[in-house]
C-alpha positions in Angstrom: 33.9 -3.3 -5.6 31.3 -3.5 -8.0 27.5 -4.3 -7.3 26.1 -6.7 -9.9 22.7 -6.2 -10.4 20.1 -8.8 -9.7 19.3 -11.3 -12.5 15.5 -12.3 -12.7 16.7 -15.7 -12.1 17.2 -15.0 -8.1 14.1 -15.7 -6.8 13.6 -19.0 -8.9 17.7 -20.2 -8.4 16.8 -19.5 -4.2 13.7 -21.3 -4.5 15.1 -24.5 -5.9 18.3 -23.8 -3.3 16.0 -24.3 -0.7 14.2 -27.4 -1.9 17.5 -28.7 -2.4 18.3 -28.3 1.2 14.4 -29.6 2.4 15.0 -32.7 0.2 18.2 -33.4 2.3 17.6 -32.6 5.5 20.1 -34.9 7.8 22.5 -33.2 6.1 22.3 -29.8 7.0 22.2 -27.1 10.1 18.8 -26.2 11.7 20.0 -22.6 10.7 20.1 -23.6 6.7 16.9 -25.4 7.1 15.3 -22.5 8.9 16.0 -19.9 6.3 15.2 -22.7 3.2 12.0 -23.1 5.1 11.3 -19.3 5.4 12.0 -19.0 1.9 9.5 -21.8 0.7 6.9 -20.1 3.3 7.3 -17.0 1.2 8.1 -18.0 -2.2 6.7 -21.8 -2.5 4.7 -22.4 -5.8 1.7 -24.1 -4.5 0.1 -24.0 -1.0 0.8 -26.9 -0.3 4.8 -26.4 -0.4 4.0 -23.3 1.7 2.5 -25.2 4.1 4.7 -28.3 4.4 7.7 -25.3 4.5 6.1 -23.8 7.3 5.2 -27.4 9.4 8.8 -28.0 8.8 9.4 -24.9 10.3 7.4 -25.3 13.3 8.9 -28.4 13.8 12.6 -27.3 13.7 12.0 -24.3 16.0 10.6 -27.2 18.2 13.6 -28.5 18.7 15.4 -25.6 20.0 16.5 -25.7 23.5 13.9 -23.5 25.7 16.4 -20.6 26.8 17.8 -20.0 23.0 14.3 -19.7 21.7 13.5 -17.2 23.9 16.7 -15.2 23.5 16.1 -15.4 19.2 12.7 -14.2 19.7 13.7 -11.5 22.5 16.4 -10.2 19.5 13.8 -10.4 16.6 10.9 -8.3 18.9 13.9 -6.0 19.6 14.0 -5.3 16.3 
C-alpha cells in the first residue's frame, strides 16, 4: 500500500464538498451534514459562511433525540 501524499488542492476540493452537501440538504444524513458543517466552521471563506455553517450546526444537533446527544458528547469528553 502506498501513501499518496496530500495535494494542496485538499483543503479547497473539501471545502467545496461540503458546500455541495449544505446546498442540498434533504438529500443527505445528519452525519454528512454535520461534518460539511464542521468543515465550513473551520475552513469557510468569509465569516459569514462560518457562521451560517455553525447555525446550521446548532440546528442539526437540535434535532438529535435527547439520550444520543448525550451519549456523542459523553464519547467526545471521553476523549
Amino acid at each position: 500500500m502506498t501513501i499518496q501524499p496530500r495535494s494542496s488542492a485538499w483543503p479547497a476540493d473539501r471545502v467545496a464538498e461540503a458546500r455541495a452537501v449544505i446546498a442540498d440538504v434533504a438529500h443527505h444524513s445528519d452525519l454528512l451534514i454535520r461534518l460539511a458543517c464542521d468543515v465550513l466552521v473551520q475552513h469557510g471563506e468569509t465569516s459569514a459562511e462560518r457562521a451560517d455553517a455553525q447555525r446550521l450546526l446548532v440546528v442539526v444537533d437540535a434535532r438529535r433525540p435527547v439520550r444520543r446527544a448525550q451519549r456523542e458528547d459523553q464519547g467526545r469528553a471521553a476523549r
